[in-house]
Every structure is written in structure tokens, then in C-alpha cells.
Phi, psi and omega in degrees: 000324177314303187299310201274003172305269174018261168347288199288301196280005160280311146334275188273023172032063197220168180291130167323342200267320196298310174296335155308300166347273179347305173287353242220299204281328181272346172286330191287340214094017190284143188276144153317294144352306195285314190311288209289344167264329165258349178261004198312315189297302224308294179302344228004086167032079165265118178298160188294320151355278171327312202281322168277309173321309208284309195259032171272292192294340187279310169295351154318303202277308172334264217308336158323284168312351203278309182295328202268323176309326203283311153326297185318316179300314190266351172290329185287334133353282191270356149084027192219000195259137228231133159276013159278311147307000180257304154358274168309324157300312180267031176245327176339151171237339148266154161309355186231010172277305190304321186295299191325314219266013185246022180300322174280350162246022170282161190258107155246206204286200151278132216218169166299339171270346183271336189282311157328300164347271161320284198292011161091341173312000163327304205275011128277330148335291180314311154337308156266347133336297189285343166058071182256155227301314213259059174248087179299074178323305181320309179296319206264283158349296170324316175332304173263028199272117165243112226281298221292332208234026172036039158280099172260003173200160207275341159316292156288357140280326167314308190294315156336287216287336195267325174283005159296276143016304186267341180265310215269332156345290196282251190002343211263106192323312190330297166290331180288323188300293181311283171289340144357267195321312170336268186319314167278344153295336179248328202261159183268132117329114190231124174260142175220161173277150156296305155240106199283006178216020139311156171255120177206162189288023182241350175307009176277331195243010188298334232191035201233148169210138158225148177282115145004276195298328182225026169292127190279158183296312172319314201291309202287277180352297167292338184283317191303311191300313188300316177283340188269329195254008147077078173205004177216150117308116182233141197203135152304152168197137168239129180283132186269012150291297145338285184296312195302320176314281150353270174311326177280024148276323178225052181222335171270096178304341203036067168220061107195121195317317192301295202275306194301286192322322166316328196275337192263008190252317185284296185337280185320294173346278204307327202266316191295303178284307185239320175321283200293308184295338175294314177282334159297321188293339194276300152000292169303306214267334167287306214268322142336310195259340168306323197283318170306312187278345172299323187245010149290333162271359186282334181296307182327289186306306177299322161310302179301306193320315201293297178335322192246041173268137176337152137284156156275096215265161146099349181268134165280112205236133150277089200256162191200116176285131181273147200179156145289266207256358196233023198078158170247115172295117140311099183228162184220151182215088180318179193296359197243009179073005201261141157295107190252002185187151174208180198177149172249129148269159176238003165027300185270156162306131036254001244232309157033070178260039164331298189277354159284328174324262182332312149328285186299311207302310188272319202285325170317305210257012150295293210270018184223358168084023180305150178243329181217159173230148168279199091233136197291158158289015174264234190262157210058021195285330186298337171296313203288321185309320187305307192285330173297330168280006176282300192324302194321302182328297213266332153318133210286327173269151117039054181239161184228176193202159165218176170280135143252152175264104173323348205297098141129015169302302168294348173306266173348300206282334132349297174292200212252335198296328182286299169308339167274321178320302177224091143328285152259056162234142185294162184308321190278327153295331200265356198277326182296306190290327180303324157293352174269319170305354193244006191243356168260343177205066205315314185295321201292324167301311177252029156269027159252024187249116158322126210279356173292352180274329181283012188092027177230055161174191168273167171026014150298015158265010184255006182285173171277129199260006151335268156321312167295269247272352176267314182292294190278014169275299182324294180304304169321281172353265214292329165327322211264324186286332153305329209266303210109141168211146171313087170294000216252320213243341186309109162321133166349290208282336169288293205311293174340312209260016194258123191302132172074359178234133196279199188272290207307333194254338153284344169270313170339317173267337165298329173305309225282296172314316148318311191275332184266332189091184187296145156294121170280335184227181188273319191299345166295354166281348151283011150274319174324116173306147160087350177244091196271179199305324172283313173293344166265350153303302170264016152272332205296324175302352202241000165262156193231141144249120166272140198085316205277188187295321138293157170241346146310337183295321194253028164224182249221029179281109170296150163331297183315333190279318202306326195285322158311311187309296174317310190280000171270309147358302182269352172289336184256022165040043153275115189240117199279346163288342162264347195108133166345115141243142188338312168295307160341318196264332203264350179271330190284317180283341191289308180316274184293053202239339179249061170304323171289278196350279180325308151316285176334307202270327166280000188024062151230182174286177186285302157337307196300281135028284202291302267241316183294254252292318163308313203256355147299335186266319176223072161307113178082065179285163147204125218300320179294000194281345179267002162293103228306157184262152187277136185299112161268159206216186188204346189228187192198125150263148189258145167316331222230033169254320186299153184210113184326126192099279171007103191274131148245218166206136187216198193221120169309119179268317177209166190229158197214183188269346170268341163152218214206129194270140180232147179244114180231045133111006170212075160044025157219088197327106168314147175255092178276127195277155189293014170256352172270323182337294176207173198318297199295156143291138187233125167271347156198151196310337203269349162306327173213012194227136179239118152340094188112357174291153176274130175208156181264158184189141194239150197285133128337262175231141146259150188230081172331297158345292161267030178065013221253122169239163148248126185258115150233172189234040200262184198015075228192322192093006162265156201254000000 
């Protein structure tokens, strides 16, 4: 346990003590969430970030060890484990260190050296090995020829004696180690067409070389998707000159001419046939999962930015799914988010019922007082879009509209989730309240979505989906625990995604809550079956009542904590059922100007200290009010509007590793290439760009034809 305390905190530049913390507290059973918001002294305030790294790598490290032991047994088995070799095992730090030194004593298959074997050509092998000076191998050779054992020459015992040779060769951790490293330092990644006059999005790489080393993760992706979809070829090159020297430096003595030509020849062998497809593979397979954990965070982060973008809270939403040939679906949705009304219209083609459009479109929104319409980005969205800014003209009230991005809606509207949800609405109805619902409450909407479903990145069905989905589960989590929810009003799917609370104990409590009425306290959730003293340690800080009896129940103050709370609350004659007022407030900081004193005298840590005064000063905060607000619009630009120089303002829609798709208002998301992003150098867009950020930009080119705008954001003034 120690090497991997070591380990991990040398990795994440965090102290040995915090990573024992860590370990401790996740090992107890502690949620990831609950450690990083309540656990601070323990941990000395290790971010949730962190906190997932360490116990991404720690279970890593577990199964190493686990692997190594497990090695260590069966070579000792066989009666072969060596303390130079038991060294060496337990010092490997990869997996693929650990395959290298146990390769020769994994038990396979019958291979060409094992059939050599058998016929007994071991003790000439060894023969052309030691390459002793006065040894006429060829002469030597004769020896073993047995017609009965299909040796008929001494020639073919030689060729035997060399796929000895050539296995034990490909075995040797050393060498493998060496040329590995070689090979990913030197050697090109090389790409070819299959067909040089196919047409495909891959006609970049029908001709392509890159270095190993600096072939970018996107790029390893596309190739890999190019190659799955049979339309490239891929291959590592090396010089096979260079590695052949090598090994012949450090296997060949020359003290005897006959066995050094026999040795360059098993060499050339050993590396072509068994060495090189292995290390390719591993190699392709290193450069796979980098690329893959590089655009799992990159999904991550953008996934939380779309998760923590403001509600538009206070609105009457009109939400509207977009169709062709089926229509456009209609949902109205009140401030609450409940359904007052749904309808199908037609607009679009082939159908291009536009003034009936209208007509229903205004009697919605005389008679339920609509204030905003969503409308999805999908298909026919640039038709609905026209007509609604015609409606907007001819309304007698306000109303503004934005684009939402639909992405993982029909997932939804689909599921089993749905369908309990809305019963009797059809796919197209429930896809309308989602759009409408997602722009009142974003987190609250697309946690009922799997989050590999909402859209946020490239080639993510080429991932380990495993991994994804565990990493964009993880991002759901701490979103949903930052923000806080609402016990009163929460949903299954939300409640789930709550630190400490299972799939099974979030329907409890909506039953419980159905059957009982509203929660007056947080402690009432221990009458909820099945949710005992640990699952309420670690949900309770993260749920809110509002109204109920406490007015601590509605800020993000743990229980455990209360007695603290309470004793500050009375030094500063701060009362959270009327509210914050300047002496209050002007009493809390005069108090809380010696935050360790103050601790010491309330007996929590200071961290703790700090974290009740935040949430004392702006009870039943919510962490998104401080996130750029989504641009609402009243008017609609067309591509063929755009004009090279043209300043707009548009909204990060997603971000990539090369740059950032911006949507600025005529349905075709514009490209900032990351050499446009800002003045400075970046290494990567997400240094200074969010999902959902507001940025000014100005257009480059547009290409109509191809959809294509380029966008840059440079001298603009954006920070």
C-alpha cells in the first residue's frame, strides 16, 4: 500500500498524507462528492477532479498489484521465479511492463518453438547461441536428424533449432522494452486508401504519415473510424535497420561465422514475425487509449459546462420539435415545468400549411401567455425557425425564442423513462416537452438522458464505452451534487445521481414522498425505506427543502455541522427565515475576519468554516446563476447573409481538441480553429472556452456548398 500512496501522489502532485486520507475515506465507502465538499480537512480540500483521478489510478494500480502477485505464483509453480526476476516484477509500474517479463512463462499454445522442442533441437539451439569459436554447427546439426521426428537434415534441424531461438528472442522483457520505446520515439504512423478513388470524409489520410510521438489524439481516432470502416490502411514504420543492429549488438558475439549468419537471420525472423506485430499492437493500442482518455475529458468538461448552463427560470416555454413530413411537434410547458397544452403543426414542406402554423401558434401563446419558444436543432429546424420569427413580428406581447441543442431527445423521448413519464404522449409530444423543459431547467432535463447520448464531443461511439460512461456518469454526479436538488420536487432520475443515493432508494423516496406528502426536514428522510445513517450522511448536505422548518434544510450546510451553523447565525444575529440584510451581512464579515480563531471556537475545521459562510451569506444559491445566460433571439440570419469581416455574438456550442463549433443564430454552427481562439497561445481551447460561453466573433469564410463557416476570435476583446 505504501508504493502505491507513493505512486499516486507523486502522479497528482498531492501530499502522502491526503492520498492515505483518500484512500481511507473511499475505501469506508464515502461517495466522491460527499469526500470533496465535507471531507476537506481530512483530505486538505482535494477537488472532485482530483479525487476521480486518484481513484481511477488507484484502481489501476489495486489490479497491478493483484496481477503481479498472481504472476509471481505461477512462475513459482513451475518452479522458475528467480529473486532477480521476483525484482523485476515487483518493481514493473505497467501492464505492459508486467506482460513483457511474464511472457515467457505464460503457458500457450503450441507455437513453432514449442514444436522444435519436441523434437528434441533445444540443445542446438543453445549451440547457436553461445556461437562457440571451434564448433562446426552444420556438422553438429547432423546429429539431430531423425527421419521418424520429420528432421531429414541437418539443414532442418537448423531451421527447427532457429524458431527456438527466434520465441526465445521475442520473449526477452529487455529487448522488447528497448524496441517498444524505439519505435514509439521514431517510428511514423502511415496511412493508404484501400481505393485512391473512393470519395469519403477520410481522403485526408488516403496519403498520410505522422510521427508516433506527435500524431495528435483526434487524428488517432479518425484513423482508427477510417480504418474500422475499411476505406484505409494502417501501419506503424520503423527503421528495421536500426532495431536489426541492436539486437545484433546485443546477441551476437561473432566468434563463429556460421551461427553469427544463422543469429541475423533468426533476428530478422524474430522481429518480423513475432517481435513487430506484437509492439505494434501494443503501441496502436497506448496511443488508443490516450487518445480516447484525452476526448473522455474532453466530453467531460463539456458535458458539465452544458449540465451547469443557467435555468431560464419564470417563462412560459413553447417547445417545438421540428419534422418534415410528420410535422412539427408542440408542447407549452408553465414555469413549473407541467404541460398545459401540445399540438402538431405543419410549416414545412412537403405539407407548407404556414398560415394555419400561425394561427395555432398565436392562439398557444394568447392563451397560456407564452414568453419564449425553445426550437430543436434538428431536422427542419431552419424551415420552423423562419416561421416563428414571422409569428414573433406579428405578436402583440414579448416573446423571444432560442435554438436548443436536441441531442439525445429521441433517446428519451423513447425510453421506458418517458413512457412512465408521459403515458399518453406520443414520441413527438414528449420530445416537444423536452425541449421545452430544458431550457427551465437544463440539469434537471438531461439527467433523464444517458449521458453518452447528449452530444458532446467527437467519435464517441469509437470509445471504450465502458470508460465513457463511467467518466460521464462521474461528470452527472458531481454536477447534479454541486448544484443541489430539490427534495420536494426532484425526480427519479435526478434524486439517482445524488451522492449515497441508489437507483432503488430514490424511487423510495418519491414513493414515500407521494404517499406522506412534502418533507418538512432533511431527518425525515430516515423513515425512507432502506435509507439508513450512511446513505443519509452522505445525501443529506446535497438535498434542499425549501419552506420546511429548517431554513438550514435549504442551503448546502451538512447536518452534522448544524450546531455550528446555528452558533454562528447567533453571534452574528443573522436570521435566514426573513433573510440577508446589510447589518447582517456587515456583522458576518466583521465575525469572519479571523476564520481559523473562529473555527477553533465553533470546533470544525476552518475549510468547513469557510464553505457555512458561503452558504450563509446566499442561502439556496445556485451554482449556475453565475454562468453566462443563453442569448435569446427575435430575428433569424441566413448563411448567405454572412459576409467575410462580420462581427456577431454567438454561443460555444461544443468543444474539440483542434477547436470549437460556435452557434451564431443561422443554424450552422461556425468553427473556431484553436489558432483563432485567442492572441496568446493555447494549448488547448478549453484554457479559455466553456460550453455555453457568450464570445464575440468575427466570420472568415464561408463555403455554402459545404456547410462550412470558419470563425475567428481574435482581437474581439474577448477574455
Amino acid at each position: 500500500m505504501t508504493s502505491i500512496i507513493n505512486t499516486l501522489s507523486k502522479e497528482l502532485g498531492i501530499k502522502p498524507t491526503q492520498t492515505e486520507a483518500a484512500i481511507k475515506l473511499i475505501d469506508e465507502g464515502n461517495t466522491i462528492p460527499f469526500i470533496a465538499r465535507y471531507r476537506k480537512e481530512v483530505t486538505g480540500s482535494l477537488d472532485d477532479e482530483i479525487l476521480r483521478n486518484l481513484y481511477e489510478r488507484l484502481v489501476y494500480l489495486r489490479n497491478l498489484e493483484e496481477k503481479k502477485e498472481t504472476i509471481l505464483k505461477s512462475i513459482e509453480e513451475q518452479g522458475k521465479l528467480t529473486d532477480e526476476l521476483r525484482s523485476d516484477i515487483e518493481k514493473a509500474e505497467t501492464m505492459v511492463a508486467l506482460d513483457d517479463l511474464y511472457l515467457p512463462y505464460r503457458p500457450k499454445k503450441r507455437t513453432r518453438a514449442t514444436i522444435a522442442k519436441e523434437k528434441g533441437l533445444e540443445p542446438l539451439s543453445n549451440m547457436i547461441l553461445l556461437q562457440q569459436p571451434q564448433t562446426d554447427i552444420y556438422k553438429e546439426a547432423k546429429a539431430y536428424v531423425d527421419t521418424e521426428k520429420e528432421v531429414d537434415s541437418a539443414a532442418t534441424a537448423i531451421r527447427y533449432a532457429m524458431d527456438i531461438l527466434a520465441e526465445l528472442i521475442s520473449e526477452s522483457a529487455e529487448l522488447r522494452t528497448w524496441i517498444r520505446k524505439y519505435i514509439f520515439d521514431n517510428g511514423d504512423v502511415i496511412c493508404s486508401a484501400k481505393d485512391p478513388e473512393a470519395e469519403s470524409v477520410y481522403e485526408m489520410y488516403y496519403e498520410y504519415a505522422e510521427a508516433v510521438k506527435k500524431i495528435p489524439g483526434h487524428r488517432i481516432l479518425a484513423i482508427n473510424r477510417g480504418e474500422k470502416e475499411k476505406f484505409i490502411t494502417v501501419k506503424i514504420q520503423a527503421d528495421e535497420d536500426r532495431i536489426h543492429g541492436y539486437l545484433e549488438k546485443k546477441i551476437i558475439r561473432d566468434t563463429n561465422k556460421d551461427c553469427t549468419e544463422i543469429l541475423k537471420e533468426i533476428i530478422k525472423d524474430s522481429y518480423k514475425r513475432l517481435i513487430f506485430p506484437s509492439i505494434e499492437r501494443d503501441i496502436r493500442n497506448e496511443l488508443t487509449e490516450k487518445a480516447e482518455d484525452g476526448a473522455i475529458s474532453v466530453f467531460g468538461k463539456n458535458l458539465s459546462q452544458l449540465l451547469m448552463q443557467p435555468p431560464i427560470a419564470n417563462q412560459i416555454v413553447l417547445g417545438w420539435d421540428p419534422g418534415f413530413r410528420t410535422g412539427c411537434k408542440i408542447a407549452v410547458v408553465d414555469a413549473t415545468g407541467k404541460v398545459l397544452d401540445t399540438t402538431v403543426v405543419y410549416p414545412t414542406a412537403p405539407h407548407n400549411k404556414i398560415d394555419e402554423t400561425k394561427k395555432k401558434i398565436h392562439e398557444l401563446i394568447d392563451k397560456h401567455g407564452v414568453t419564449l419558444i425553445s426550437l430543436g436543432n434538428g431536422t427542419a429546424s431552419r424551415e420552423s425557425e423562419q416561421v416563428i420569427v414571422e409569428i414573433i413580428k406579428e405578436c402583440k406581447t414579448k416573446v423571444s425564442y432560442l435554438i436548443t441543442n436536441e441531442a439525445g431527445a429521441s433517446v428519451y423521448s423513447a425510453s421506458k423513462l418517458a413512457t412512465e413519464e408521459f403515458p399518453n404522449f406520443d414520441v413527438g409530444q414528449r420530445s416537444a416537452t423536452s425541449m421545452a423543459r430544458r431550457v427551465q431547467d437544463p440539469l434537471a432535463e438531461l439527467v433523464k438522458i444517458d449521458p453518452k447520448s447528449i452530444g458532446v464531443g467527437q467519435y464517441q461511439h469509437d470509445m471504450n464505452q465502458k470508460k465513457l460512461s463511467e467518466s460521464l456518469c462521474g461528470v452527472v454526479e458531481d454536477c447534479v451534487n454541486k448544484v443541489g436538488v430539490d427534495l420536494n420536487t426532484a425526480s427519479v432520475s435526478l434524486l439517482e445521481y445524488v451522492s449515497g443515493i441508489s437507483k432503488a432508494i430514490a424511487k423510495n423516496i418519491v414513493t414515500y414522498r407521494d404517499e406522506n406528502g412534502l418533507f418538512n426536514t432533511r431527518q425525515e428522510l430516515l423513515k425512507v425505506p432502506k435509507l439508513g445513517p450512511k446513505a443519509f450522511e452522505q445525501c443529506a448536505g446535497f438535498l434542499r427543502i425549501r419552506d420546511g422548518k429548517n431554513p438550514l434544510d435549504n442551503t448546502g450546510v451538512h447536518p452534522e455541522s448544524y450546531k455550528a451553523a446555528n452558533a454562528l447565525l447567533k453571534k452574528t444575529g443573522l436570521d435566514l427565515t426573513t433573510g440577508i440584510n446589510s447589518d447582517s451581512r456587515a456583522a458576518l464579515k466583521l465575525l469572519t475576519k479571523d476564520t481559523k480563531k473562529l473555527a477553533a471556537e465553533l470546533e470544525i475545521g476552518e475549510p468547513t468554516l469557510k464553505d457555512i459562510i458561503k452558504e450563509l451569506e446566499k442561502p439556496g444559491r445556485d451554482p449556475r446563476d453565475e454562468m453566462p445566460t443563453p442569448i435569446l433571439k427575435s430575428d433569424v440570419l441566413e448563411m448567405s447573409d454572412l459576409k467575410p469581416g462580420m462581427i456577431l455574438k454567438g454561443t460555444v456550442r461544443n468543444i474539440i481538441d483542434f477547436g470549437a463549433f460556435i452557434d451564431i443564430g443561422v443554424h450552422q454552427d461556425g468553427l473556431v480553429h484553436i489558432s483563432q481562439i485567442s492572441d496568446k497561445y493555447i494549448k488547448h481551447p478549453l484554457d479559455v472556452l466553456n460550453v455555453g460561453d457568450i464570445v464575440d466573433v468575427a466570420v472568415m469564410s464561408v463555403d455554402e456548398k459545404k456547410g462550412r463557416i470558419a470563425l475567428t476570435m481574435k482581437n474581439l476583446g474577448n477574455k
